[in-house]
MOPAC internal coordinates of N, CA, C and O (Angstrom, degrees):
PM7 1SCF
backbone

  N    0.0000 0     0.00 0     0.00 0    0    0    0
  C    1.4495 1     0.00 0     0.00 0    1    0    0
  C    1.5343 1   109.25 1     0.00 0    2    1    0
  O    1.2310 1   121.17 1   -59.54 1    3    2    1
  N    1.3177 1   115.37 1   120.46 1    3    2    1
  C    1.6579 1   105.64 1   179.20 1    5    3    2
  C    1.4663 1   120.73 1   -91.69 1    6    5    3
  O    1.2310 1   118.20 1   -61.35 1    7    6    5
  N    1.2623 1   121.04 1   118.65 1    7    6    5
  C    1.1135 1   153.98 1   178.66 1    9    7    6
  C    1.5453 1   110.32 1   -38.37 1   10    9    7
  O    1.2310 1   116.23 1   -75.09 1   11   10    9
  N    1.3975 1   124.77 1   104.91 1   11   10    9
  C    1.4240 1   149.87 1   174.50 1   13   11   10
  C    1.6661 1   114.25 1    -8.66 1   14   13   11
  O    1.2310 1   109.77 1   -54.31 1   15   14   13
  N    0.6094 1   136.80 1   125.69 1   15   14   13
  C    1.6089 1   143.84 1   158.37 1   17   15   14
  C    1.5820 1   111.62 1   -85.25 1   18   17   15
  O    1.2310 1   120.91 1   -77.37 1   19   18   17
  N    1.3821 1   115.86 1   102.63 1   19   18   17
  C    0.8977 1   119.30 1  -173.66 1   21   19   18
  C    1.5066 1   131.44 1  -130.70 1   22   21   19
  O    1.2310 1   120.89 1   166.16 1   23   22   21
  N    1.3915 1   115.90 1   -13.84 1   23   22   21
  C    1.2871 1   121.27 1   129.56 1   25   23   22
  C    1.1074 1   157.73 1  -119.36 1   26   25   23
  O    1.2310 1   120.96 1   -11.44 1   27   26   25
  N    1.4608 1   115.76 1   168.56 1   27   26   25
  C    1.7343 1   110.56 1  -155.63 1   29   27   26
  C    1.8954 1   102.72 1  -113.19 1   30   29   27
  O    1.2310 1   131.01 1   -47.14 1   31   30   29
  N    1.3869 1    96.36 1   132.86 1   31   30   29
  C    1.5639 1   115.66 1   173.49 1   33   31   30
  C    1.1246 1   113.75 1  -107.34 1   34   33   31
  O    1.2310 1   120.84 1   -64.74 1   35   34   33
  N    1.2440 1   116.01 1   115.26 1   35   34   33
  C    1.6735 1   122.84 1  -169.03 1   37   35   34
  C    2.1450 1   105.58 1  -107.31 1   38   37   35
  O    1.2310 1   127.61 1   -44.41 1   39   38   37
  N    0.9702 1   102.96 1   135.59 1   39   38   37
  C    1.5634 1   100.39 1  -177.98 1   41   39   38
  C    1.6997 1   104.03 1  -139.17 1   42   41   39
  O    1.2310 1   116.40 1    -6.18 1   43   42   41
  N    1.4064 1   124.45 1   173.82 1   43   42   41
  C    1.3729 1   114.22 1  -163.22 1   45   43   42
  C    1.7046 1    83.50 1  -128.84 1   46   45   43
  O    1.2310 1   125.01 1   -26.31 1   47   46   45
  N    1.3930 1   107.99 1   153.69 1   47   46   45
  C    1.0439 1   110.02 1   170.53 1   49   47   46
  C    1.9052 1   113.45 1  -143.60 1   50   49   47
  O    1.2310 1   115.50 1   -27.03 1   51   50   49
  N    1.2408 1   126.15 1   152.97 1   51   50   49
  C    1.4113 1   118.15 1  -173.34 1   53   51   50
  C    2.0153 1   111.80 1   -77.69 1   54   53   51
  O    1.2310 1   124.39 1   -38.12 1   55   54   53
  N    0.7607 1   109.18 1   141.88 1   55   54   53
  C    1.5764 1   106.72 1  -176.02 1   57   55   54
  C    1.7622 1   131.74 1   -40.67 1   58   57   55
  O    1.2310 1   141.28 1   144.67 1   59   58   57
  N    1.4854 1    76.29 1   -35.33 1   59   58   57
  C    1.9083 1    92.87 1   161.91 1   61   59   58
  C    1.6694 1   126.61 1   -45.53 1   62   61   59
  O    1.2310 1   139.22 1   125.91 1   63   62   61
  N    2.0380 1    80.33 1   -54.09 1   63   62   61
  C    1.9204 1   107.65 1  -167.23 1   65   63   62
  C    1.9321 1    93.22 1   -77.43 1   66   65   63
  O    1.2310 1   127.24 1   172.47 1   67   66   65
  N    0.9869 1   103.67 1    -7.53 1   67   66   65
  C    2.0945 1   104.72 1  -179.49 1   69   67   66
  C    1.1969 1    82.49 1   -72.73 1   70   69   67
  O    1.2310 1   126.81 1    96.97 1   71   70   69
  N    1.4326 1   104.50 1   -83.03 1   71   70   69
  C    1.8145 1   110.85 1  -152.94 1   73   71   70
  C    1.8486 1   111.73 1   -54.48 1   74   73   71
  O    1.2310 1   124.46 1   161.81 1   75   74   73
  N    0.9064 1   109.05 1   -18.19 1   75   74   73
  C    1.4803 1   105.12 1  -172.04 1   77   75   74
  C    1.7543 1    77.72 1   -79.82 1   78   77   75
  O    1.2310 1   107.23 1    94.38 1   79   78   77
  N    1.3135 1   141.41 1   -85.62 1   79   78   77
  C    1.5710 1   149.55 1  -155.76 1   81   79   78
  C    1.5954 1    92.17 1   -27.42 1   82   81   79
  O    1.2310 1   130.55 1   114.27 1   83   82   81
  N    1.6024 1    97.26 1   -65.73 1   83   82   81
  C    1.8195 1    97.55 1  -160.42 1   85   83   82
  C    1.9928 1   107.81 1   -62.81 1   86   85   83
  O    1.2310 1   127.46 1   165.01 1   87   86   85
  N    0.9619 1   103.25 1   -14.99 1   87   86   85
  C    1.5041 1   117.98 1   173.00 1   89   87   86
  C    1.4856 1    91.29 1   -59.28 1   90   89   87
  O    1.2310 1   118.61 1    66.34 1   91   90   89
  N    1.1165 1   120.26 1  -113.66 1   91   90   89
  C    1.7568 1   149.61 1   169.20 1   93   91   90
  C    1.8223 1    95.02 1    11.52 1   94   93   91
  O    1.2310 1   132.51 1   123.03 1   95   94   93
  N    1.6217 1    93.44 1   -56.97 1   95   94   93
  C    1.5097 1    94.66 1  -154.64 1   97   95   94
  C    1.9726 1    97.15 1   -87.87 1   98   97   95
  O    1.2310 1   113.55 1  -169.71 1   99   98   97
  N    1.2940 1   129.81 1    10.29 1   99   98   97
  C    1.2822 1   113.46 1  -172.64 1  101   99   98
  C    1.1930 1    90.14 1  -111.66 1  102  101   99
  O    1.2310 1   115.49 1   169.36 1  103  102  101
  N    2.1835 1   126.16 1   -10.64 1  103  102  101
  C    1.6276 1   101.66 1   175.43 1  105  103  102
  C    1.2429 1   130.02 1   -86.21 1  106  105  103
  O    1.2310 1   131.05 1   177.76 1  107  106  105
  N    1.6898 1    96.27 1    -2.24 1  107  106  105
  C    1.5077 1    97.16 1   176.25 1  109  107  106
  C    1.8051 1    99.15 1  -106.92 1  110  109  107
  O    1.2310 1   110.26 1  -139.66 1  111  110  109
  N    0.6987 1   135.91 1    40.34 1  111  110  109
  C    1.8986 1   152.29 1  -162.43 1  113  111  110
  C    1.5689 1    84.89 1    22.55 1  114  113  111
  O    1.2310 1   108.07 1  -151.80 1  115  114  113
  N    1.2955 1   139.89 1    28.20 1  115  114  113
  C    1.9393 1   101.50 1   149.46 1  117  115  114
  C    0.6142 1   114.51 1   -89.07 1  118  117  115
  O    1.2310 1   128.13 1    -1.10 1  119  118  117
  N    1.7361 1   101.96 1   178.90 1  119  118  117
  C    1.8669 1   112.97 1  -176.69 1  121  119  118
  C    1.6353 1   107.20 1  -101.59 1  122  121  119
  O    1.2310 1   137.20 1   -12.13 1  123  122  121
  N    1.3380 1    84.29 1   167.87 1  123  122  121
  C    1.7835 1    94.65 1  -175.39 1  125  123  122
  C    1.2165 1   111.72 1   -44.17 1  126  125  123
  O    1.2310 1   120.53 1   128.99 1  127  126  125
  N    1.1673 1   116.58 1   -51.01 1  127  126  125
  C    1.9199 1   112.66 1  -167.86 1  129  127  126
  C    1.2981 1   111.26 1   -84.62 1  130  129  127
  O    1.2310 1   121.62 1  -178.78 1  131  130  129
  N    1.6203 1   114.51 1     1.22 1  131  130  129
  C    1.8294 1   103.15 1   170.17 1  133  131  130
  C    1.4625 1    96.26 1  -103.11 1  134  133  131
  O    1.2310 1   108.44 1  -171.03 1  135  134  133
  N    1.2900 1   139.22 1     8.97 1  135  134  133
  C    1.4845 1   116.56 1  -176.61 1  137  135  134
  C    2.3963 1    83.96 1  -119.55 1  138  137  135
  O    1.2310 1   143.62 1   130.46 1  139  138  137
  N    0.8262 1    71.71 1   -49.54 1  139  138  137
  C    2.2512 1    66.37 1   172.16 1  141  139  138
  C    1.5606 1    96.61 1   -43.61 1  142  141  139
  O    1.2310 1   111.35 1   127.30 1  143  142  141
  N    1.3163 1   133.90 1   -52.70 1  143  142  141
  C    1.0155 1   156.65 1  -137.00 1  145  143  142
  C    1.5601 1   104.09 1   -62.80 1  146  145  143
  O    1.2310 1   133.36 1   105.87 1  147  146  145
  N    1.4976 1    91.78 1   -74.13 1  147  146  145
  C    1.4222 1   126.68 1   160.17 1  149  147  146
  C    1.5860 1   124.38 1   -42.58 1  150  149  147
  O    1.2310 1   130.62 1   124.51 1  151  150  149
  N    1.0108 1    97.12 1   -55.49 1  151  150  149
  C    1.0705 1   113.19 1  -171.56 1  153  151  150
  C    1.6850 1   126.83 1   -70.60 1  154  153  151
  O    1.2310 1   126.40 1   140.05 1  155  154  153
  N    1.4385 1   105.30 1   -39.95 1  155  154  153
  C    1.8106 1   143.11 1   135.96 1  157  155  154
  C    1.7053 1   104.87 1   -26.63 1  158  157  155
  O    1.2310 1   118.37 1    75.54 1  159  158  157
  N    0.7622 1   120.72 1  -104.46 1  159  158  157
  C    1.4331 1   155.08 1   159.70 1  161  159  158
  C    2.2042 1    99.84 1   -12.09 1  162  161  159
  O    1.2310 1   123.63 1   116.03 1  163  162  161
  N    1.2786 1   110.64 1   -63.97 1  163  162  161
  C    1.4189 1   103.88 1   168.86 1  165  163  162
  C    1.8319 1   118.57 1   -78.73 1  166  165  163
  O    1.2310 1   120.23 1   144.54 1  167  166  165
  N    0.9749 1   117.17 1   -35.46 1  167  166  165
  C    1.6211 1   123.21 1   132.02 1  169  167  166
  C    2.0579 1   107.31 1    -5.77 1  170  169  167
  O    1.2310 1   132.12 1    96.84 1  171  170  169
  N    1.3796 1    94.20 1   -83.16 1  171  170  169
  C    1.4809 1   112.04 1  -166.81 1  173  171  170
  C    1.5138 1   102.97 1   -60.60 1  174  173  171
  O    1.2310 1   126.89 1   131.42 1  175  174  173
  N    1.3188 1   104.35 1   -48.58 1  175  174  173
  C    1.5010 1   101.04 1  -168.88 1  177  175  174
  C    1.3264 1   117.41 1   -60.12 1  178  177  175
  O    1.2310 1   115.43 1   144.67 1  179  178  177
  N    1.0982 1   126.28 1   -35.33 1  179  178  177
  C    1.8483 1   147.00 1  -145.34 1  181  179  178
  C    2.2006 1    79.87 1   -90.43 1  182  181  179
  O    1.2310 1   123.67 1   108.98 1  183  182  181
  N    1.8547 1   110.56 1   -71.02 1  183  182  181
  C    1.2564 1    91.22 1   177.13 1  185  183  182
  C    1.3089 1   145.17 1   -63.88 1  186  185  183
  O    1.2310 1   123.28 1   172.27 1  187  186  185
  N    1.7043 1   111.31 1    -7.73 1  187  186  185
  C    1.5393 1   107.54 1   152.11 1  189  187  186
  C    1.4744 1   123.26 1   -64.57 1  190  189  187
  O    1.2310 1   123.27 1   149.26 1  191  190  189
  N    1.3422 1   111.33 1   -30.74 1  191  190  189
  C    1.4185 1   114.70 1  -178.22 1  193  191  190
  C    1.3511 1   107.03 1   -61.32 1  194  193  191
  O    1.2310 1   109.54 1   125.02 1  195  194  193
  N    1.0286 1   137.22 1   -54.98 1  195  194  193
  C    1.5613 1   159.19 1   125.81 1  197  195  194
  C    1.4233 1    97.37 1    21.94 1  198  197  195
  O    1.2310 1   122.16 1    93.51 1  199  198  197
  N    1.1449 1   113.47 1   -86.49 1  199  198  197
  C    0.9842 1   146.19 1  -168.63 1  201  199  198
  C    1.6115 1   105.49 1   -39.26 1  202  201  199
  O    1.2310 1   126.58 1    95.28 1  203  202  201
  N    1.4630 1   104.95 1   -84.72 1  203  202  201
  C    1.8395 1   123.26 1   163.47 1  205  203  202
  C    1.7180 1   103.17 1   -21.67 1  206  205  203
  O    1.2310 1   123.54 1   117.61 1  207  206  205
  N    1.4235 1   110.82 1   -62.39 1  207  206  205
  C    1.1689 1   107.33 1  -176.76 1  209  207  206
  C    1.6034 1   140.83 1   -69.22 1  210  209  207
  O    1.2310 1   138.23 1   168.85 1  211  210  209
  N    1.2228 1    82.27 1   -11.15 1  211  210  209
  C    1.7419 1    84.11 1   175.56 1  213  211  210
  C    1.6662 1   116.80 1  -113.25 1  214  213  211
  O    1.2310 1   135.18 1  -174.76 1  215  214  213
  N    1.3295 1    88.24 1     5.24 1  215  214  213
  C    1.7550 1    99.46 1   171.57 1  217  215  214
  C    2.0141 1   100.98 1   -98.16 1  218  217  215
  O    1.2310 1   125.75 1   152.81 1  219  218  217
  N    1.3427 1   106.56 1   -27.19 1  219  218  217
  C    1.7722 1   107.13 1   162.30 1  221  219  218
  C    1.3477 1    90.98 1   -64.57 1  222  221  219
  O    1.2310 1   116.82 1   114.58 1  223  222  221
  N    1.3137 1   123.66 1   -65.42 1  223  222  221
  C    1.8800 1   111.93 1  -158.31 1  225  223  222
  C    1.2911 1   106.68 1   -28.35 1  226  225  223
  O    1.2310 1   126.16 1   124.04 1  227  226  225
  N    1.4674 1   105.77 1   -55.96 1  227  226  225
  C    2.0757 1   126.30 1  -140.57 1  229  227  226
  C    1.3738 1    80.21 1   -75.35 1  230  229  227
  O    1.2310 1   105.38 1   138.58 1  231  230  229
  N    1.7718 1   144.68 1   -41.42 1  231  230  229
  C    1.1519 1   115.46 1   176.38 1  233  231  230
  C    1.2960 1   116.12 1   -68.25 1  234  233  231
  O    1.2310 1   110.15 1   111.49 1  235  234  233
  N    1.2367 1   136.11 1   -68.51 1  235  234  233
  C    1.3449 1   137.19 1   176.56 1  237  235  234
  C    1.4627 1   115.23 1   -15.47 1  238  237  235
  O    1.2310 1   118.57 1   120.74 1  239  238  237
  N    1.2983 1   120.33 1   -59.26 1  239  238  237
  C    1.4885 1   132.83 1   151.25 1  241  239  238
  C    1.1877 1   108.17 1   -26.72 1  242  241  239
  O    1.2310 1   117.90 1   116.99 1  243  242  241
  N    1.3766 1   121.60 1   -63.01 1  243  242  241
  C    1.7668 1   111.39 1  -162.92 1  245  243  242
  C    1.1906 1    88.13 1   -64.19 1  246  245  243
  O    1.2310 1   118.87 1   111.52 1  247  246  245
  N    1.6882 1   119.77 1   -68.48 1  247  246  245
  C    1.6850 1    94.67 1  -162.74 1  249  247  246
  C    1.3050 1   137.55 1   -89.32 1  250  249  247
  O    1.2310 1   115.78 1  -148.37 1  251  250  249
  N    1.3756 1   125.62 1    31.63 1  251  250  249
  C    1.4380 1   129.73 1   119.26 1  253  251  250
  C    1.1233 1   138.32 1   -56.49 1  254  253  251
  O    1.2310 1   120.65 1   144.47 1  255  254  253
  N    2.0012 1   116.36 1   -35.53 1  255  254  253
  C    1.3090 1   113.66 1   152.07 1  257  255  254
  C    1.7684 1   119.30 1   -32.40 1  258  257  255
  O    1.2310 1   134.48 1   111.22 1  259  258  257
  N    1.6793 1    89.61 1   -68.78 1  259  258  257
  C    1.8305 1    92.06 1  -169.19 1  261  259  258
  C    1.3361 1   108.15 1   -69.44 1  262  261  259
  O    1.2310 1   113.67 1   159.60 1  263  262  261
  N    1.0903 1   129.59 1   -20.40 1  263  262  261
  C    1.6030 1   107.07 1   169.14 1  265  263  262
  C    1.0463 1   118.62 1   -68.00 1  266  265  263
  O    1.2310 1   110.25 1   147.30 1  267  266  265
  N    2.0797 1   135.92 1   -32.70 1  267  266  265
  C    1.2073 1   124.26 1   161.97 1  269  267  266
  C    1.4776 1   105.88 1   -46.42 1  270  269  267
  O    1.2310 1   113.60 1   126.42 1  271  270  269
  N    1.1055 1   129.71 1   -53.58 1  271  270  269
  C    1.5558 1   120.50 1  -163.59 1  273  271  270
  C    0.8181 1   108.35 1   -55.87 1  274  273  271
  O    1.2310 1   115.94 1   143.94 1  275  274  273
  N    1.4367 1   125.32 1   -36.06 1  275  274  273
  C    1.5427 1   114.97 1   178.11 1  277  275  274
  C    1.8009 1   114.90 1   -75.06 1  278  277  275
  O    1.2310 1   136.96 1   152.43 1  279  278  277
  N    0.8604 1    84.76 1   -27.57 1  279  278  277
  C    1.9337 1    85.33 1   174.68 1  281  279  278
  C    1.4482 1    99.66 1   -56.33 1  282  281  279
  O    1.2310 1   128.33 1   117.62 1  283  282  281
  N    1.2794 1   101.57 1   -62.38 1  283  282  281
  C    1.9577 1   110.23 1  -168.32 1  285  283  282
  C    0.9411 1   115.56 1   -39.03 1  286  285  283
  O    1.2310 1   126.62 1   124.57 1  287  286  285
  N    1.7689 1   104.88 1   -55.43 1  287  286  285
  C    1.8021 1   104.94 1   174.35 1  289  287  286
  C    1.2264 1   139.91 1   -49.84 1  290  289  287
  O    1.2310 1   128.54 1   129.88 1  291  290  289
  N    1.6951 1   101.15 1   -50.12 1  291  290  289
  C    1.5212 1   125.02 1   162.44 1  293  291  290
  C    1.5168 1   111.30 1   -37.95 1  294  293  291
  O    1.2310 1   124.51 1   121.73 1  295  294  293
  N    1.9037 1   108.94 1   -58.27 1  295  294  293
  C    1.4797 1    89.44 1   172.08 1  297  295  294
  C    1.0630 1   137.11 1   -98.92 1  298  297  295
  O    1.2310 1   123.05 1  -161.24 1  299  298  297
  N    1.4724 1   111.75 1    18.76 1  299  298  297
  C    1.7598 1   110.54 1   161.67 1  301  299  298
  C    1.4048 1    94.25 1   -91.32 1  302  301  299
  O    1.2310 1   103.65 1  -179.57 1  303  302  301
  N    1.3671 1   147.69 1     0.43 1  303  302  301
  C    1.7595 1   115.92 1   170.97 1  305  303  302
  C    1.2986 1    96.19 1   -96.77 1  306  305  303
  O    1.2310 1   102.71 1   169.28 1  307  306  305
  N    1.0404 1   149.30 1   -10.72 1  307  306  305
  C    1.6712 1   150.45 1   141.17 1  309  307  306
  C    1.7114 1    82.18 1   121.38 1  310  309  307
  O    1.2310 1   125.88 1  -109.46 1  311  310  309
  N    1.6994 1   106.31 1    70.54 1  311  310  309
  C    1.4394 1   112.88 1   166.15 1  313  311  310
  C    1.6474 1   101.01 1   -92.64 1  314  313  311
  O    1.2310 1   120.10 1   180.00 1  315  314  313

């Protein structure tokens, strides 16, 4: 069952950036709000991914930090 559409995002655009959109979107016959839609929406997805991934980096990072420290230490007690 697909799940309700229930709110509306309104954005302004200059008359130029219309006709170029309604262009784009009448050669493939969709309508404006399924290719914004789409397009919105893979937008979002790509910067959560983004997102996920650079919060793995920042760990990976930390613990390469502490494993240098542990090297350092190791070789300042003459391990």
């Amino acid at each position: 069952m697909k799940e309700a559409r229930n709110h509306l995002v309104t954005f302004r655009l200059t008359e130029s950036e219309y006709r170029r959109l309604k262009a784009a979107c009448g050669a493939d016959r969709s309508s404006i709000s399924n290719v914004v839609r789409q397009n919105v929406l893979t937008w979002v997805d790509s910067a959560s991914e983004h997102s996920v991934l650079n919060d793995r980096l920042g760990q990976i990072a930390d613990r390469l930090g502490h494993l240098v420290e542990l090297l350092n230490e190791r070789e300042r007690s003459g391990g």
